[in-house]
C-alpha positions as CSV (number, residue, x, y, z in Angstrom):
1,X,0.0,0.0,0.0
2,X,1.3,3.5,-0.6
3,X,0.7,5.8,1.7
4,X,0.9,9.9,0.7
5,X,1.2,12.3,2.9
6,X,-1.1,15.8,2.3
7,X,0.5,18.4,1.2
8,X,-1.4,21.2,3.1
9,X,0.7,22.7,5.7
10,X,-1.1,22.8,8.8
11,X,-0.1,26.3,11.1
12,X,0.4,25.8,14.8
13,X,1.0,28.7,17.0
14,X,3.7,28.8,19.2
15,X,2.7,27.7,22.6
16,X,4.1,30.6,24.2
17,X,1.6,33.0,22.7
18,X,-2.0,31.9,24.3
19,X,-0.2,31.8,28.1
20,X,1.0,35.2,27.3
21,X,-2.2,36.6,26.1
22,X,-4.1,35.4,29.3
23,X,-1.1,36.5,31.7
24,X,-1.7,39.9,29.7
25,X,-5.1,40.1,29.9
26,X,-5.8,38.2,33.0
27,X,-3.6,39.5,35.4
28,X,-4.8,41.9,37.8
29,X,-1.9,43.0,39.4
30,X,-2.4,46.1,38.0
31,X,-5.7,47.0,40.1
32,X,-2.9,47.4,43.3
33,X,0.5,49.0,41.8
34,X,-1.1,51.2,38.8
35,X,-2.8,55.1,39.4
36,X,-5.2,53.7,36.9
37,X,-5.9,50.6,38.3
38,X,-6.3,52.5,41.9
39,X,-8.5,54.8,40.1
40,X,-11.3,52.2,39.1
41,X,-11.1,50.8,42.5
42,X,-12.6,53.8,43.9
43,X,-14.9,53.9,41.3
44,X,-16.0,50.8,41.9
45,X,-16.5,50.6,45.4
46,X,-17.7,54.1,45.4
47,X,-20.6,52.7,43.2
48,X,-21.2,49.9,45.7
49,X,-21.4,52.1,48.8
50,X,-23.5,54.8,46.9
51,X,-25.7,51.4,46.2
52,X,-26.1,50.5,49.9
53,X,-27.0,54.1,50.6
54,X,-30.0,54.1,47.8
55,X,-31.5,50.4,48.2
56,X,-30.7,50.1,52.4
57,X,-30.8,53.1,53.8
58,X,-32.8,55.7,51.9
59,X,-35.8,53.7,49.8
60,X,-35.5,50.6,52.0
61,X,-34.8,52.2,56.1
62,X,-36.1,56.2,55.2
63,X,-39.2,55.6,53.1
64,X,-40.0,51.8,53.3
65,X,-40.5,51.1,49.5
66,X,-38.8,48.3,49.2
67,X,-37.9,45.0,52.2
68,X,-34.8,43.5,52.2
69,X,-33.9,40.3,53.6
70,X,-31.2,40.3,56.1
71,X,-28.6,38.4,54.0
72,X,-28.8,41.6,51.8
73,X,-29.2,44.5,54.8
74,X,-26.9,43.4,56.8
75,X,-23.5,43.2,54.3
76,X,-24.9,46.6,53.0
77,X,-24.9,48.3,57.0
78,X,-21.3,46.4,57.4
79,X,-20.3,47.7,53.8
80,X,-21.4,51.2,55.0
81,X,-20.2,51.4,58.6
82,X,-16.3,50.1,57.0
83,X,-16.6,52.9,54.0
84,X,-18.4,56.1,55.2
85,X,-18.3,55.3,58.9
86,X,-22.6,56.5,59.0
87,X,-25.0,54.5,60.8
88,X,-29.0,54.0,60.3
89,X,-30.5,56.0,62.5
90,X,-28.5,59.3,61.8
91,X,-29.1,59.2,58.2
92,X,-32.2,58.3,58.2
93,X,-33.6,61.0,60.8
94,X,-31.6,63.7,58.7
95,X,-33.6,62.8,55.5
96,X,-36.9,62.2,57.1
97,X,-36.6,65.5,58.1
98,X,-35.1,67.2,54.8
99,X,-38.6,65.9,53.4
100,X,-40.7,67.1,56.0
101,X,-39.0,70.8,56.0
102,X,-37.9,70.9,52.5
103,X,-36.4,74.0,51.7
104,X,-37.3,75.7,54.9
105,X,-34.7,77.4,57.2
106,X,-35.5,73.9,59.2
107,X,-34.1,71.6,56.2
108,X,-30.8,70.3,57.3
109,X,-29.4,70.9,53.6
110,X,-31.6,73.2,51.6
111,X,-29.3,75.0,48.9
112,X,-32.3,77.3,48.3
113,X,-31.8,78.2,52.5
114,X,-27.6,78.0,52.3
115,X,-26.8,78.5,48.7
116,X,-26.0,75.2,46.4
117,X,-21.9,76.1,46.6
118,X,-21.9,75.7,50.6
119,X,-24.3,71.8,50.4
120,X,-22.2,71.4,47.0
121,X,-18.6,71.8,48.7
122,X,-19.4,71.1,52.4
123,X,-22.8,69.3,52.6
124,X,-21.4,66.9,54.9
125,X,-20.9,69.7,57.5
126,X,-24.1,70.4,57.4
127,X,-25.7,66.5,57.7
128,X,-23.4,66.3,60.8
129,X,-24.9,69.4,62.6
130,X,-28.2,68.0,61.8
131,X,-27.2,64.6,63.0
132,X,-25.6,65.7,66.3
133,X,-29.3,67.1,67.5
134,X,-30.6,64.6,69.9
135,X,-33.9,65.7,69.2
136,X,-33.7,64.9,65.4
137,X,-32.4,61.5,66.2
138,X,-35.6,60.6,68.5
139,X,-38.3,62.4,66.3
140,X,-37.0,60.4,63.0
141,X,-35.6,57.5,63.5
142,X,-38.9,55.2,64.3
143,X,-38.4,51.9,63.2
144,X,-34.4,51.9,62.5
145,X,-32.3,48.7,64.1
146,X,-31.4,48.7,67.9
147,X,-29.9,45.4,67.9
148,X,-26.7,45.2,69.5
149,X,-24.2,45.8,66.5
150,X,-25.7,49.4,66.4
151,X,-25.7,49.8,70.0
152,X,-22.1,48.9,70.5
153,X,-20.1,49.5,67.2
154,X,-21.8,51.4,64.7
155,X,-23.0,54.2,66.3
156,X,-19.9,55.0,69.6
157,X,-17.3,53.9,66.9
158,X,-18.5,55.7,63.8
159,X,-14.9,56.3,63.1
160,X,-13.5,53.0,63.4
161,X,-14.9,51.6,59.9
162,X,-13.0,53.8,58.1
163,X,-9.6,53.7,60.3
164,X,-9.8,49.7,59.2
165,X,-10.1,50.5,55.8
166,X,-7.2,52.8,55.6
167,X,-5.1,50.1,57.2
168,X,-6.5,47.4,55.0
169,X,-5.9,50.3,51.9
170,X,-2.2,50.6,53.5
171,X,-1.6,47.0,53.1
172,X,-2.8,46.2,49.7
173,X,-1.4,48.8,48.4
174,X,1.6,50.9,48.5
175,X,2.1,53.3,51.6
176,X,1.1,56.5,49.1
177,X,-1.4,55.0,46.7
178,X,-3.0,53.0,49.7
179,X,-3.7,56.2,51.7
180,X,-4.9,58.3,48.2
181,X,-7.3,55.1,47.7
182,X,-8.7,55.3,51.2
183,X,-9.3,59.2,50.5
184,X,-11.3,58.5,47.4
185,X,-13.8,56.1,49.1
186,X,-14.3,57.7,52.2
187,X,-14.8,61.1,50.4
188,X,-17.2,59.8,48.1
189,X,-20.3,59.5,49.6
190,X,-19.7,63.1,51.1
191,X,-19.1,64.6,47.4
192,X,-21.4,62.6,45.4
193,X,-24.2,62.1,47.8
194,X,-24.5,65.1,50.2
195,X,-23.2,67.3,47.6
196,X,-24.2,66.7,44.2
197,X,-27.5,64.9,45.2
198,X,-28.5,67.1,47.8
199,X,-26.7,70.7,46.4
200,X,-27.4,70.3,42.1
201,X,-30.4,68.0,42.9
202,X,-32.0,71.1,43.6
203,X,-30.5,73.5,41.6
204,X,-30.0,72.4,38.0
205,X,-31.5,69.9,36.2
206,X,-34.8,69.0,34.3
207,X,-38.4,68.9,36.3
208,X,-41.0,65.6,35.6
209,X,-43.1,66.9,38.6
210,X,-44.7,70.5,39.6
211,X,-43.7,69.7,43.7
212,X,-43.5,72.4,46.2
213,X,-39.9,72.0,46.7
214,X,-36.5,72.8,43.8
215,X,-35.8,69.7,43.0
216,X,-34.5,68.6,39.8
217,X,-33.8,65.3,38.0
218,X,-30.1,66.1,37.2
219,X,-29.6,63.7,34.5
220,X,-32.0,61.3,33.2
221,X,-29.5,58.6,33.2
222,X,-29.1,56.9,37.3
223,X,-25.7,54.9,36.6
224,X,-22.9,56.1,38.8
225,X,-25.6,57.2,41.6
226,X,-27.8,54.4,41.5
227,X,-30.5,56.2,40.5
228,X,-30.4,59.3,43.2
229,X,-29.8,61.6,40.2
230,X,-33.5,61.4,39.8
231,X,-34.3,63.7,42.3
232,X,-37.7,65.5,41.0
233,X,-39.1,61.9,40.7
234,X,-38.1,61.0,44.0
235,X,-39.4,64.1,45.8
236,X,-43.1,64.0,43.9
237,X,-43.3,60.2,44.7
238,X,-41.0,59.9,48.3
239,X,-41.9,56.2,49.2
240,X,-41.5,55.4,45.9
241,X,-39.0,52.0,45.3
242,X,-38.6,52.9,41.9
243,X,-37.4,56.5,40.6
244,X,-37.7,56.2,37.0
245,X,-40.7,57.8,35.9
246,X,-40.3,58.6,31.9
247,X,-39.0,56.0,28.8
248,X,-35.7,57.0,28.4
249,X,-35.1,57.4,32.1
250,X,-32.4,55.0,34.0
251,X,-32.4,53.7,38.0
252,X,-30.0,51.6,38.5
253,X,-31.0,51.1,41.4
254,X,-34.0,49.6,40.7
255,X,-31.9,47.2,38.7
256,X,-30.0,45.9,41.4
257,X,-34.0,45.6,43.4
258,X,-35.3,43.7,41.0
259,X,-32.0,41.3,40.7
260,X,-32.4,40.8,44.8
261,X,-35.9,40.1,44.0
262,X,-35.1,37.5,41.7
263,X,-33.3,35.4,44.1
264,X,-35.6,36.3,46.8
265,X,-33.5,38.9,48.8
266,X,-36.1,41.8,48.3
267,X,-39.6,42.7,48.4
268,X,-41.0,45.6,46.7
269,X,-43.4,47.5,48.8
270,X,-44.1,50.8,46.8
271,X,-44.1,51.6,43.6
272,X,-45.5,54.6,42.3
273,X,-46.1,56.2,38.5
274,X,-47.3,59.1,37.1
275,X,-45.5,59.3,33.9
276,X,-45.8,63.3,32.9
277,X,-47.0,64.0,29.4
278,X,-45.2,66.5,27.5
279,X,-48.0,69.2,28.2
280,X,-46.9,68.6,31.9
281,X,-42.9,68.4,31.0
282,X,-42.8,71.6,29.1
283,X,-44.7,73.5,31.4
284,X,-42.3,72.5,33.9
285,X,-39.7,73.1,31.9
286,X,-41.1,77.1,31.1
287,X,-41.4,77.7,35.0
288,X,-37.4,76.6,35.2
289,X,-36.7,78.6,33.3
290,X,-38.6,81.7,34.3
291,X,-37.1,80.8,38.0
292,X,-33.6,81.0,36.3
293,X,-34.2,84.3,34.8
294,X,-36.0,85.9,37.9
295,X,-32.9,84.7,40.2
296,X,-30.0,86.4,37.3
297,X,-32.6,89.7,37.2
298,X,-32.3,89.5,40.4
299,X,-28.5,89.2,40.7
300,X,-28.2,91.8,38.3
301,X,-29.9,93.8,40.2
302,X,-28.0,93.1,43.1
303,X,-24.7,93.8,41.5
304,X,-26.1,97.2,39.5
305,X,-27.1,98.4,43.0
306,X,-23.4,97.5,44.7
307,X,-21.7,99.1,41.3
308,X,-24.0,102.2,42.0
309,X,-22.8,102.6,45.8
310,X,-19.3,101.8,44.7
311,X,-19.5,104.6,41.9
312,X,-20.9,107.4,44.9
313,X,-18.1,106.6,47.1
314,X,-15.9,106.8,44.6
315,X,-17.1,110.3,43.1
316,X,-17.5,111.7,46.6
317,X,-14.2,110.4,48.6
318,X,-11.8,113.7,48.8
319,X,-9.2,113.9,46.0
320,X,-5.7,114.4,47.1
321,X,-3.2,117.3,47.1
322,X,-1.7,116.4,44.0
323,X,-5.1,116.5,41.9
């Protein structure tokens, strides 16, 4: 028998190449000893403690829209506790009573009352006076936990969370990076949430909802906050576990209810639509507007009337011996 052998040419790739191409693309050193790679860590767990503030504390603890089962509220208050050092009780009393004072002299952070550059830049100063009031803490904060982990750790060692993070920060990664990590997550929540939530969630922004308050929707698109950027919806529907209200309107966290819902970690309580018409949206959109101008007339006026003041003392001050 003769036996031929093919004549195609059969290409194998040096074995070398597929290892190198996973040790590439699969090794994530770079997460620990890269700027970059620090960068999207804060990211991400600034996305995950923003998430426990939205689903456990405010739609869940402050407004009851939504159950969660303990294997879910109970990693979320740890998560908290370790990255913003808050506990249940002070947060929720300060935003019970946001809602029931809004934009009152009584509001703990009304930019209307302080301006939206002081909640924007130091909205966590003024959270903290709000929660130091004894008598805030006992008028709002029915039905928050008492069991002993709050007793004994969260609430006399607020500070203690984060001190363990900046030594766990420390040791993963490098003395410098480590401590410019910790400064990203514990500083997040105070940027993104008491000061872009709470200062340009009532200040800029698009309107679904005549309400009696300034709050705006800032973006229709809740990613990075978890849906708190929709902050007209929230305000017209408070209890509310879902804050989408339009098509082309994004919660995210409403995403991550329904997937605890799906494996039986959640139970929706409220939900709430009133999806405005266009009639409604444009009207709303007319009286922003009109508020914008009045507030620059205003301004202007302001200024024209310190220019005019300025002007007299100028034209009336003594000239001296050389004129």
């Amino acid at each position: 028998m003769n036996f031929h052998r093919s004549n195609r040419i059969r290409y194998s790739p040096p074995r070398s190449i597929c290892p190198a191409i996973i040790n590439q693309y699969m090794n994530l050193s770079f997460l620990t000893h890269t700027w970059y790679g620090a960068l999207l860590i804060v990211v991400v767990t600034g996305h995950l403690t923003i998430m426990c503030t939205s689903l456990y504390l405010h739609r869940a603890m402050t407004h009851s829209g939504v159950r969660l089962h303990p294997l879910a509220s109970w990693p979320m208050r740890w998560w908290l506790w370790i990255f913003t050092g808050m506990n249940t009780r002070e947060w929720v009393s300060v935003h019970r009573k946001h809602h029931a004072f809004v934009e009152t002299d009584q509001d703990p952070h009304s930019p209307v009352i302080y301006g939206w550059a002081q909640i924007l830049f130091l909205g966590v100063k003024y959270y903290r006076n709000a929660a130091a009031d004894p008598e805030t803490i006992e008028k709002y904060s029915k039905g928050c936990p008492d069991d002993v982990i709050e007793r004994k750790l969260f609430i006399p060692h607020k500070f203690l969370g984060p001190i363990i993070l900046l030594l766990i920060d420390l040791v993963i990664f490098s003395p410098i990076l480590g401590f410019f990590v910790w400064a990203g997550q514990v500083l997040w929540v105070p940027f993104w949430a008491a000061g872009i939530v709470n200062g340009l969630g009532h200040t800029i922004g698009y309107r679904n909802y005549k309400v009696k308050d300034a709050s705006r929707n800032i973006i229709p698109f809740g990613m990075l906050l978890s849906g708190e950027e929709l902050h007209n919806n929230h305000h017209k529907f408070p209890s509310s576990s879902r804050f989408s209200q339009r098509w082309f309107e994004v919660d995210m966290g409403w995403w991550y209810i329904q997937l605890l819902r799906l494996v039986g970690l959640a139970k929706v309580e409220i939900v709430q639509h009133a999806a405005p018409n266009f009639k409604h949206a444009a009207l709303a959109a007319k009286e922003n507007a009109i508020e914008r101008v009045h507030e620059a007339a205003v301004a202007a006026k302001e200024a024209a009337s310190q220019a005019k003041t300025a002007v007299h003392v100028v034209t009336n001050a003594k000239l001296g011996p050389e004129y």
